[in-house]
C-alpha positions in Angstrom: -12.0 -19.0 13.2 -9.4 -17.1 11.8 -9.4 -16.6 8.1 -5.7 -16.8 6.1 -6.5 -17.1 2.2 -3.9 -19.3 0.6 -2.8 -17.0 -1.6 -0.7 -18.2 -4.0 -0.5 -15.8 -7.4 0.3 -12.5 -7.6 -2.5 -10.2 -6.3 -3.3 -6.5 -7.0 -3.4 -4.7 -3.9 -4.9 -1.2 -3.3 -3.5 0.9 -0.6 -4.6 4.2 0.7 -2.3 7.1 1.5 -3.2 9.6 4.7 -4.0 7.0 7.5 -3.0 4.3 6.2 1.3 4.1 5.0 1.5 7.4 6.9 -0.7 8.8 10.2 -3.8 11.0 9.1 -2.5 14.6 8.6 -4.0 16.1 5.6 -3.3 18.2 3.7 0.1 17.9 5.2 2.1 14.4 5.2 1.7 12.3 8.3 4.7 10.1 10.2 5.1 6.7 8.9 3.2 3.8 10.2 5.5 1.8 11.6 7.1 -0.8 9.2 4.4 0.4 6.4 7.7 0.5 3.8 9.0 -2.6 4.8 6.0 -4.5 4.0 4.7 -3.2 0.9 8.5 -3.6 -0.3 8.1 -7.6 0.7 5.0 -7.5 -0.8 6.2 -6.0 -3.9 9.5 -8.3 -3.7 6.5 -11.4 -3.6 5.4 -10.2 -6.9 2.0 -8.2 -5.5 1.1 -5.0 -7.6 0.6 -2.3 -5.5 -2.1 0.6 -6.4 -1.9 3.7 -4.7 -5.4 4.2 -3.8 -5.7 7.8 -2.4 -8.5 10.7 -1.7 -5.7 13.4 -2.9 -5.1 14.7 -6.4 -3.5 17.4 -8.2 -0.8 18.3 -6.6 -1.2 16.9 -3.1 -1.5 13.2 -4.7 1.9 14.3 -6.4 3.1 14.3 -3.0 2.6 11.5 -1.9 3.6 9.6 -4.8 6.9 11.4 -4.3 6.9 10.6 -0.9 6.8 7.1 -1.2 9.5 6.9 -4.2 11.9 8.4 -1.7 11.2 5.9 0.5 11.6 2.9 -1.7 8.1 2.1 -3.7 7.1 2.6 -6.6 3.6 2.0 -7.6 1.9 0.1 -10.5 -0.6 2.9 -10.5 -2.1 5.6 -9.0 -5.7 5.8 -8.7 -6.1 3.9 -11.9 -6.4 0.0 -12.2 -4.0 0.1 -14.6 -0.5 2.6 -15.8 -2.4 3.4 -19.1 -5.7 3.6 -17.7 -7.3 7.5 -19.3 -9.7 8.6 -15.9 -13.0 10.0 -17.3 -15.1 11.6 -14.7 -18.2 9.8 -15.9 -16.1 6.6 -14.9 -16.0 5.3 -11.1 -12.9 6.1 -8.7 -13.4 2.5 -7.6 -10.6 0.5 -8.1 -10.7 -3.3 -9.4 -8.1 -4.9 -6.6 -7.9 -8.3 -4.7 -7.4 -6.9 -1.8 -8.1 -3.1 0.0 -6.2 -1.7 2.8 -7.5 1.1 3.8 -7.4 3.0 7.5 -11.5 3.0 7.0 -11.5 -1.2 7.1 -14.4 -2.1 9.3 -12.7 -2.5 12.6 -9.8 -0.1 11.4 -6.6 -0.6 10.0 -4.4 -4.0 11.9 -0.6 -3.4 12.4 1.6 -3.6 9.1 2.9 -6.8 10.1 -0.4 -8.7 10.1 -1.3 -7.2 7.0 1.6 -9.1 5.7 0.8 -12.4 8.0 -2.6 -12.0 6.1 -1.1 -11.9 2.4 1.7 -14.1 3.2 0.7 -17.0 6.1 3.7 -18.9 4.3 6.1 -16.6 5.2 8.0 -13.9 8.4 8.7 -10.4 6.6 11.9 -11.0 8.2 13.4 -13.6 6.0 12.4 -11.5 3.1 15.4 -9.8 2.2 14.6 -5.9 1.9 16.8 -3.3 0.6 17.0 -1.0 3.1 16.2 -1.3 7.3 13.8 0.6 9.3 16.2 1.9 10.7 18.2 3.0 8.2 15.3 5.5 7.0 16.4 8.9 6.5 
């Protein structure tokens, strides 16, 4: 039995970094997975909050966040449930999200496009009108 929740509202969704958007190559910045841009703009376009939810800081996390704004997405937040959020060491790294995706999923990390199928059963990425095409990436 396949699962396919109906969701309907907007969801918070956490998404990892190295592994995950791009291929695992720390400290350094991996290739995009293929079509990781596209989808988390649909998602975004659906309403969905996206959380960067990443292993890196200081100046490697900066990075990545800069990575991805070139590329189209901008995050609610970064490692923090919540823009305003004050991180206190005491507190936990865990973030509060609906859903995780995350290259360590049991099983690993499915193709971008069924992560989307997943979110949205309702609807093909490709009649979700994007801003820019794959390939039209720089």
């Amino acid at each position: 039995m396949e699962l396919r929740p109906p969701f309907k509202q907007s969801l918070v969704i956490a998404i990892d970094f190295d592994g995950t958007i791009v291929e695992h190559r720390y400290p350094f910045i991996g290739r995009i997975r293929p079509f990781a841009f596209e989808t988390m703009e649909a998602l975004q376009i659906k309403g969905h909050r996206l959380i960067l939810w990443s292993h890196r800081a200081g100046q490697k996390l900066d990075e990545a966040v800069k990575f991805c704004s070139s590329h189209g997405i901008e995050f609610y937040a970064v490692n923090k449930n919540y823009p305003e959020e004050v991180w206190d060491e005491n507190d936990s790294r865990k973030i509060l999200a609906d859903i995780y995706i995350d290259d360590h999923n049991l099983g690993g990390i499915p193709p971008w496009g069924e992560i989307f199928k997943v979110i949205c059963p309702e609807e093909e990425i490709t009649s979700i009108e994007v801003n820019k095409s794959w390939w039209k990436r720089k």
